[in-house]
C-alpha positions as CSV (number, residue, x, y, z in Angstrom):
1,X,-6.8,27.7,34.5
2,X,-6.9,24.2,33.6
3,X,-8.6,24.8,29.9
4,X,-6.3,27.5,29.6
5,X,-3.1,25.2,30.3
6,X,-4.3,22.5,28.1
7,X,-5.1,24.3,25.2
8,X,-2.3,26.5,25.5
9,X,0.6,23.9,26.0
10,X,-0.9,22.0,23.1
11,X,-1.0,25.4,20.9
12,X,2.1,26.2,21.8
13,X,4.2,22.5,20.9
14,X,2.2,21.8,18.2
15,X,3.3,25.1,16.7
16,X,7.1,24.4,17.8
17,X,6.2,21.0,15.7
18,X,6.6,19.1,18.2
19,X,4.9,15.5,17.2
20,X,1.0,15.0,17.7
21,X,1.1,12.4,19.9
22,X,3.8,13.8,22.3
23,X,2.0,17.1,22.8
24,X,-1.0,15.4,23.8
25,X,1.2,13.6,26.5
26,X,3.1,16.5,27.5
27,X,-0.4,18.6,27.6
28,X,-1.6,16.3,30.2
29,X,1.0,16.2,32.0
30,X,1.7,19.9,32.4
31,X,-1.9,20.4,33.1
32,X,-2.5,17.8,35.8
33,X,0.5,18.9,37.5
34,X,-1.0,22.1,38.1
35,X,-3.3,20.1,40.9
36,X,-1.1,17.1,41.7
37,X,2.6,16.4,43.1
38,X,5.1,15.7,40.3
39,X,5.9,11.8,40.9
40,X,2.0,10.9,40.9
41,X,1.7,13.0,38.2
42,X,4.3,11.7,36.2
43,X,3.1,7.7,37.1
44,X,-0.8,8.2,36.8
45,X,-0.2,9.9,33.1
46,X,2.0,6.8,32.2
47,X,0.0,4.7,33.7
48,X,-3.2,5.8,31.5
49,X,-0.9,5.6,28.4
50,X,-0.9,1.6,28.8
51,X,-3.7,0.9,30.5
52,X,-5.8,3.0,27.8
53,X,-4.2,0.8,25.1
54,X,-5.6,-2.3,27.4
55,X,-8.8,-3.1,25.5
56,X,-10.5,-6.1,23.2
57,X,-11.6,-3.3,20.8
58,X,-9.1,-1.7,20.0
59,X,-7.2,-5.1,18.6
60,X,-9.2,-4.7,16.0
61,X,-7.4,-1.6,14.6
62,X,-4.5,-3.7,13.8
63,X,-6.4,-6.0,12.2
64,X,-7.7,-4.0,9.7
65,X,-4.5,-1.9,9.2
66,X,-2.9,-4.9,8.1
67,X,-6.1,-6.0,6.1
68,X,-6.0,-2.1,4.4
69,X,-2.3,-2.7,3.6
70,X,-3.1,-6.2,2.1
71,X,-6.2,-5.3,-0.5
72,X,-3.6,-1.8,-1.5
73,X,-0.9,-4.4,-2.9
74,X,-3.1,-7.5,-3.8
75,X,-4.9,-6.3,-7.0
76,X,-8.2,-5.6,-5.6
77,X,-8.0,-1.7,-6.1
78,X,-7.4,-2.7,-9.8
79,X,-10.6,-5.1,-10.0
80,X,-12.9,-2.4,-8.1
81,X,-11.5,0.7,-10.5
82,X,-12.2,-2.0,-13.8
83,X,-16.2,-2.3,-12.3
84,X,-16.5,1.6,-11.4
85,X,-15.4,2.5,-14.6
86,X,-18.1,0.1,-16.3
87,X,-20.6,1.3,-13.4
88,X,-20.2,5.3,-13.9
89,X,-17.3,5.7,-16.6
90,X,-20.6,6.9,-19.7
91,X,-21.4,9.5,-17.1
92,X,-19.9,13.4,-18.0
93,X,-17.2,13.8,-16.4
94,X,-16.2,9.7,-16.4
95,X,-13.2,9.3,-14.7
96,X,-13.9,12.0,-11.8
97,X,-17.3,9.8,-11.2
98,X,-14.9,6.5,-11.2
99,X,-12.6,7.8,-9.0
100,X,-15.2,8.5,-6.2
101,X,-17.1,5.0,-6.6
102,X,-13.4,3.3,-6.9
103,X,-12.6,5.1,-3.3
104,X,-16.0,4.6,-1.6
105,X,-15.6,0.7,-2.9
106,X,-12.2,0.6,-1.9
107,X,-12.3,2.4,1.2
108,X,-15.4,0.8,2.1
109,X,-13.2,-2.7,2.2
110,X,-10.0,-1.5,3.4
111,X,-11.3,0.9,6.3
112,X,-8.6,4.0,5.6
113,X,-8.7,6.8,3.8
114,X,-5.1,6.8,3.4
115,X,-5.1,3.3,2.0
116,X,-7.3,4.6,-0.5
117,X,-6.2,7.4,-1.7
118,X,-2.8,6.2,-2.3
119,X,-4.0,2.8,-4.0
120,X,-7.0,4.6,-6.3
121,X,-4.8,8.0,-6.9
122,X,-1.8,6.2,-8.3
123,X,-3.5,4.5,-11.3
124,X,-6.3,7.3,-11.7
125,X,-4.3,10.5,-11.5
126,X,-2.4,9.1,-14.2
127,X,-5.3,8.0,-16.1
128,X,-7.5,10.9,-15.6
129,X,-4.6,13.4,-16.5
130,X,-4.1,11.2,-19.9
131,X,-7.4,11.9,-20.7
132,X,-7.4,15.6,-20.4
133,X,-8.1,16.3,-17.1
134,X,-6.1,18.3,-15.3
135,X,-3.9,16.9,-12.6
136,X,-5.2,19.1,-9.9
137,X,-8.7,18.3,-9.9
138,X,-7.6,15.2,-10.1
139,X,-6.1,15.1,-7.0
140,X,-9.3,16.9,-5.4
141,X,-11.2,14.5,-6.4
142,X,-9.3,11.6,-5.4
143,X,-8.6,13.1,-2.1
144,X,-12.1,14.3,-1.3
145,X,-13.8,10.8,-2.2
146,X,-11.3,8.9,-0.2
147,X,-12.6,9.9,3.1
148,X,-16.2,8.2,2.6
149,X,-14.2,5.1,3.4
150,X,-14.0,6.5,7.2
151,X,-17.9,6.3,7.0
152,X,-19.2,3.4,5.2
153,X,-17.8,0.6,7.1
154,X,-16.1,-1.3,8.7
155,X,-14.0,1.7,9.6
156,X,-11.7,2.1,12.4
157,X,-12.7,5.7,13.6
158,X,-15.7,4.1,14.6
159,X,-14.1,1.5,16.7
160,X,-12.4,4.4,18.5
161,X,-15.3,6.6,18.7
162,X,-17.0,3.7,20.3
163,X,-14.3,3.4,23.2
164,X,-14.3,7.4,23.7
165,X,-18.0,7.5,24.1
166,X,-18.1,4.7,26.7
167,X,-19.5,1.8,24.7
168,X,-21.6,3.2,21.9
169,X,-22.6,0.0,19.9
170,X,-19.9,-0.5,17.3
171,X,-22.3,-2.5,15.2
172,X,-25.0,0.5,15.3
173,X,-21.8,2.5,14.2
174,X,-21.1,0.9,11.1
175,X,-24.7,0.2,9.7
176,X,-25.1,4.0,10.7
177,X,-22.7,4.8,8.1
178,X,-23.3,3.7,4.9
179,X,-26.2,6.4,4.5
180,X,-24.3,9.0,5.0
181,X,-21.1,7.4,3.6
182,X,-23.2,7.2,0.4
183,X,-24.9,10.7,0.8
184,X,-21.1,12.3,0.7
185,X,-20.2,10.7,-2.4
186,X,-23.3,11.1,-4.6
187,X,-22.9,15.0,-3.4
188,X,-19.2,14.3,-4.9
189,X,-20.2,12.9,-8.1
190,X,-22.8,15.9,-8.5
191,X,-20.1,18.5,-8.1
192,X,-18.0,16.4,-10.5
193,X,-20.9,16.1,-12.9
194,X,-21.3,19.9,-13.2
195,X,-17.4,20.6,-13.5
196,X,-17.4,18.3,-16.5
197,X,-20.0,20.0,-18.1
198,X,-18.6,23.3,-17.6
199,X,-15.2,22.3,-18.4
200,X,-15.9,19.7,-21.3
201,X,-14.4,16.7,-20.1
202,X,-14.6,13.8,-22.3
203,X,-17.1,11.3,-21.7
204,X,-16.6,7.4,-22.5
205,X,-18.5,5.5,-24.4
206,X,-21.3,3.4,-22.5
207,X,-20.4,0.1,-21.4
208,X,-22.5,-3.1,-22.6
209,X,-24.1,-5.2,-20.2
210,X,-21.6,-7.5,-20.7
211,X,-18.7,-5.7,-20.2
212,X,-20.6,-4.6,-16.6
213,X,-21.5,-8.1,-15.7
214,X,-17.6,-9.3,-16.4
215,X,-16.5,-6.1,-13.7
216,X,-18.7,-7.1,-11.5
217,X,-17.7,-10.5,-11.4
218,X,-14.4,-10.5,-11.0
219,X,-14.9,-7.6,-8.2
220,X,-17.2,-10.0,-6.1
221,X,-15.0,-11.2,-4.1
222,X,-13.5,-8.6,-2.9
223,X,-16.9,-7.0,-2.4
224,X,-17.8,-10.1,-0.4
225,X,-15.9,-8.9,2.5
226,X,-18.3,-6.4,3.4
227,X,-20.9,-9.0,3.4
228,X,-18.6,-11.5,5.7
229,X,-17.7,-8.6,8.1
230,X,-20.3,-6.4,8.7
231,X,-22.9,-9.5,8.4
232,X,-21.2,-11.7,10.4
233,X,-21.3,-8.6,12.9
234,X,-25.1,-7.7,12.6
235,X,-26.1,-11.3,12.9
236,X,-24.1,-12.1,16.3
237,X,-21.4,-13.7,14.7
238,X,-18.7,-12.7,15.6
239,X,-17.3,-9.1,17.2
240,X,-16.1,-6.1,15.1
241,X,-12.4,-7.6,16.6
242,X,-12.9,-10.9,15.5
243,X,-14.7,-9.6,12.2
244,X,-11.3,-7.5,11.5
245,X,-9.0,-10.9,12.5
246,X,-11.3,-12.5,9.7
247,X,-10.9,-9.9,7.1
248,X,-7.4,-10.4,7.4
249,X,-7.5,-14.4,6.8
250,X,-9.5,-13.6,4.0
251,X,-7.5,-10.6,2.1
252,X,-4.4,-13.0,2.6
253,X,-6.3,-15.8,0.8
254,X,-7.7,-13.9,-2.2
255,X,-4.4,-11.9,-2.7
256,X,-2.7,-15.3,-3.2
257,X,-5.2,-16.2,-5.8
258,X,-5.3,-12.9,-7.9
259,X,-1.4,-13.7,-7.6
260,X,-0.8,-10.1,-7.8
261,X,1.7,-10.7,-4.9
262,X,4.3,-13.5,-3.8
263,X,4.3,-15.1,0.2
264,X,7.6,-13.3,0.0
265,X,6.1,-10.1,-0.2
266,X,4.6,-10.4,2.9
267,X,7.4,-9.3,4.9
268,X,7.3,-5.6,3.6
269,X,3.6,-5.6,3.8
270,X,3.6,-6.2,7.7
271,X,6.6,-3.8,8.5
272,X,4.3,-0.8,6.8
273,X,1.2,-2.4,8.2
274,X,3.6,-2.4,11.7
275,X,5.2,1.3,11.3
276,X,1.3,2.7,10.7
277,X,-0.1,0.8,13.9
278,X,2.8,1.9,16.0
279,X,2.0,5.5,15.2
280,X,-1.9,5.0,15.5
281,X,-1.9,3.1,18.7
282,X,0.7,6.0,20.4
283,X,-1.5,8.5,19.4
284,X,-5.2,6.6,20.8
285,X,-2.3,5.8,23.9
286,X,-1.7,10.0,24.5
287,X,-5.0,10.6,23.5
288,X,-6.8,8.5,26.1
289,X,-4.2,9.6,28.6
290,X,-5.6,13.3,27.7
291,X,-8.9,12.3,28.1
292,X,-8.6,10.8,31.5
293,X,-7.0,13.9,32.7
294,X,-9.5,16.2,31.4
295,X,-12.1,14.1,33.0
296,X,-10.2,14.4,36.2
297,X,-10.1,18.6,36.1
298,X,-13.6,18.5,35.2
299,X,-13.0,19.8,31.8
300,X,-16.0,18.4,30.0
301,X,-18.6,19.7,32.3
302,X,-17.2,23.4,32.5
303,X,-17.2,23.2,28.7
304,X,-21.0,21.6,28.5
305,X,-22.2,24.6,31.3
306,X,-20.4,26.8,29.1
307,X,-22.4,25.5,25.8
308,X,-25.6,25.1,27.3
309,X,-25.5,28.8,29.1
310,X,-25.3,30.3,25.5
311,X,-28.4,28.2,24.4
312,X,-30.3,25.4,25.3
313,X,-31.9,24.9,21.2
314,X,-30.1,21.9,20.0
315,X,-29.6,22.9,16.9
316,X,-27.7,26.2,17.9
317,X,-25.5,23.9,19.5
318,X,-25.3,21.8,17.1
319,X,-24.0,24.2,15.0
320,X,-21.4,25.6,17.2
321,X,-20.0,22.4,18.1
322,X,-19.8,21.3,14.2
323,X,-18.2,24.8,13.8
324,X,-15.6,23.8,16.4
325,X,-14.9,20.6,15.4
326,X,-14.1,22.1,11.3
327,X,-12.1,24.5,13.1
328,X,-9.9,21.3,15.2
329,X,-10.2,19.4,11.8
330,X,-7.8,21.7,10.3
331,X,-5.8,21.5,12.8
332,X,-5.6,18.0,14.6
333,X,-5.8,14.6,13.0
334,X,-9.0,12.7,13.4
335,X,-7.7,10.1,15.6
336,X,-6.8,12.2,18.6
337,X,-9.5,14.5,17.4
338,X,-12.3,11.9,18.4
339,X,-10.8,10.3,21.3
340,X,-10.5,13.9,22.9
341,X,-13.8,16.1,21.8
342,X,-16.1,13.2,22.3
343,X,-15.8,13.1,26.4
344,X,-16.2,16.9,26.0
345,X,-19.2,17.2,23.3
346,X,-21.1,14.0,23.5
347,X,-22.8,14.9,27.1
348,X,-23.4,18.2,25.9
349,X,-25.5,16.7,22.7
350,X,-27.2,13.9,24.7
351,X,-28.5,16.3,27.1
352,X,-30.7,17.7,24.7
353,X,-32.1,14.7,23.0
354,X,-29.2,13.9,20.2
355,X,-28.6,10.6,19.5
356,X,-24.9,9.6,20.8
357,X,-24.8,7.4,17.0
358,X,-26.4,10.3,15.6
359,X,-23.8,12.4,16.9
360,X,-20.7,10.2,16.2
361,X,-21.8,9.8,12.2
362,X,-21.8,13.8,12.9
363,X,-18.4,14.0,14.2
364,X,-17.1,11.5,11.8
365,X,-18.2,13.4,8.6
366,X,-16.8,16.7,9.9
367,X,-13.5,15.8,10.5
368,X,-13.2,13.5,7.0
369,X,-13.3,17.7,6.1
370,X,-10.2,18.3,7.8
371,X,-8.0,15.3,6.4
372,X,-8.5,17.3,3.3
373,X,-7.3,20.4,4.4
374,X,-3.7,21.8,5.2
375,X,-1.9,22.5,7.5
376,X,-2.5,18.6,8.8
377,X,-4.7,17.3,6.2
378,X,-3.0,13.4,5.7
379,X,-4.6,12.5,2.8
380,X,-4.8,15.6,1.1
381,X,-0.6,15.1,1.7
382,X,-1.2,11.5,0.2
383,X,-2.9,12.5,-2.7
384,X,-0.6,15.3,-3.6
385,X,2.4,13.1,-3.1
386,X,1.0,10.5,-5.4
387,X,0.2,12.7,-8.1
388,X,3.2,14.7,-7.5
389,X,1.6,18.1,-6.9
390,X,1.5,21.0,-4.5
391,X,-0.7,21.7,-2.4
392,X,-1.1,25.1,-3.7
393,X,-2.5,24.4,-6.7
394,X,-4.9,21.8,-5.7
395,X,-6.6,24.2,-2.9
396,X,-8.5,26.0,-6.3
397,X,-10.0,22.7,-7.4
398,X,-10.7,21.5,-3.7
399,X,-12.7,23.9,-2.8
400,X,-16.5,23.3,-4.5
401,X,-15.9,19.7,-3.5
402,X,-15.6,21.1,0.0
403,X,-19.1,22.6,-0.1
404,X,-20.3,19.1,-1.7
405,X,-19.0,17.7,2.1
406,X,-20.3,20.4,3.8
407,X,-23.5,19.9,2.3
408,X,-23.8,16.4,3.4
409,X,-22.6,17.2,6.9
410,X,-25.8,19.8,7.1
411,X,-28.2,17.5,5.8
412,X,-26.9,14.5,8.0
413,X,-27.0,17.0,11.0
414,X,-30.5,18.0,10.3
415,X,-32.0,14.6,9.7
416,X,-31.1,12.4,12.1
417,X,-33.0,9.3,10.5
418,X,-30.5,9.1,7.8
419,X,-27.8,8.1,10.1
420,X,-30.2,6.3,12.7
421,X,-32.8,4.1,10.0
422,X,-30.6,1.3,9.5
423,X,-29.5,0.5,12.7
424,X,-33.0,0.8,14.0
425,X,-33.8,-1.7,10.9
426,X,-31.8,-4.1,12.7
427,X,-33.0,-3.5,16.1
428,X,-29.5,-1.8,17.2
């Protein structure tokens, strides 16, 4: 009865469009109060609302929020696109193979998908359409290639997958990542290779060693952030909170010196930075407040007996539980996504041997699918915005891109060493 309240309620508000965050809230609520009186109903739910929020961690979401917002108005999306294209711009199909190095550079530093898609689409979709691409596949590709920021680090849906799974390292998180991070966008660049050829897209001329060495440089400092952050994190620096308080300090200080922005425009970049943490900190808040109450009907072990009585082969279950998860992705944003199906799937998948790293690089990559896909797909709804587009006409264009991700989700499923090698390399 419980499941059935839970999933139902939610159904049912999300469908009356009700905000995310409060149907996860009123979902708890309405199916804890099935067991317990009203009042302690009403006070342990709100209590787990703040108390959830009450972690070191999660501080470091902020952080790099603010950092994202930063490098998105500072000039270094323009420096990074300037060394893509001298990187990849030769190859058929140029500006499609720019745009996905651009976003997994980009993304890579800033953390968000969002960020990236909105700072890389608004000076590619214009470019690429110039060139005689058309606007749609544009926005597919932009779109598609923006999500391998949520996997090559530092990324913040690590950082939250780490406090849903109970304390999975979030420095084995982020080297785990750039494999597969890397794997998703050279599966991108192949599906953009062969749409060039078939659609005879221009191709640029190659770029001299010169030219690439220039790029480069002036892209090196931003690139150095990766090195300060996720270095200072492997060697026992500093924390990933601590890494995202430096990132900050340091986007702040090269965004002065490109001069791209003012110290007056620092006021508008902290009330966006602001309005996006308020809504991503009330939806971890509801989401953990979910959790907690799921945990307290027993949820999670009904739905692992359930799992495990239709077979005990891992990889069956594996890939029921990615089926499930691309089914929620379309549905439910990532955030709330991971901080509710982890308590749920991750005992399941540990029970039979899969690493709970493995798994999160697992349930990462699948949902990156669903922020491409409507009826809740964020930065597909970035993308098109940006490019000013429908939706409907970019679904065409979307689609063999889609099999590209799904493609890397099945071959990071299958071989678990390409998530887990690096972190083992470092003794994580």
């Amino acid at each position: 009865m419980e499941i059935a309240i839970l999933v139902l309620s939610f159904i049912i508000l999300i469908a009356l469009r009700v905000p995310v965050a409060w149907s996860l809230g009123i979902a708890a609520l309405l199916t804890l109060i099935v067991s317990v009186q009203a009042i302690p109903t009403f006070t342990t739910v709100a209590q787990r609302v703040i108390t959830g929020l009450d972690s070191f961690s999660l501080l470091a979401i902020p952080f790099f929020i603010l950092a994202g917002h930063i490098m998105s108005k500072g000039g270094i999306a323009n420096r990074l696109i300037s060394f893509a294209k001298a990187l990849v711009g030769s190859l058929p199909g140029g500006l499609a193979h720019v745009n996905i190095v651009a976003a997994m550079l980009f993304g890579a530093i800033a953390g968000s998908a969002g960020a990236a898609a909105a700072a890389i689409g608004s000076f590619m979709s214009t470019q690429m359409e110039k060139e005689g691409y058309n606007k749609e596949y544009g926005v597919a590709v932009n779109v598609t290639s923006a999500t391998t920021g949520l996997l090559i680090p530092p990324s913040n849906i690590f950082i939250i997958y780490s406090l849903a799974s109970g304390g999975v390292s979030i420095g084995a998180l982020f080297l785990a990542g750039y494999i597969p991070g890397i794997l998703t966008g050279l599966m991108l660049m192949i599906v953009a290779y062969i749409w060039a050829k078939k659609k005879g897209y221009p191709t640029a001329s190659k770029t001299s060693l010169k030219v690439l060495f220039r790029t480069f440089i002036a892209a090196v400092p931003s690139l150095f952030l990766l090195i300060v952050v996720i270095g200072g994190i492997v060697a026992g620096v500093f924390t990933a909170t601590e890494a995202s308080s430096v990132a900050v300090v340091y986007c702040i200080i090269l965004s002065l010196i490109y001069k791209e922005i003012s110290p007056k425009d620092f006021k508008s970049i902290f009330v966006e930075s602001s309005v996006t943490i308020s809504v991503v900190m009330l939806l971890i808040a509801m989401s953990i407040a979910m959790s907690w109450v799921m945990s307290y009907e027993n949820i999670p072990q009904m739905v692992t007996d359930s799992l495990l009585s239709i077979s005990d082969n891992k990889w069956a279950v594996l890939i029921l539980i990615n089926l499930i998860l691309l089914f929620v992705g379309i549905f439910m944003d990532m955030t709330p996504a991971v901080l509710i199906f982890t308590p749920i799937f991750l005992p399941v998948v540990t029970s039979l041997g899969i690493d709970p790293v493995h798994f999160g690089i697992i349930m990462v990559l699948n949902l990156c699918i669903g922020l491409c896909t409507p009826p809740v797909g964020s930065v597909l709804f970035i993308g098109v915005g940006v490019a000013d587009t429908t939706i409907q006409k970019v679904i065409k264009p979307l689609l063999p891109l889609f099999m590209a991700m799904l493609v890397a989700l099945l071959l990071v499923s299958v071989f678990p060493q390409l998530s887990l090698w690096l972190p083992g390399l470092f003794g994580f």
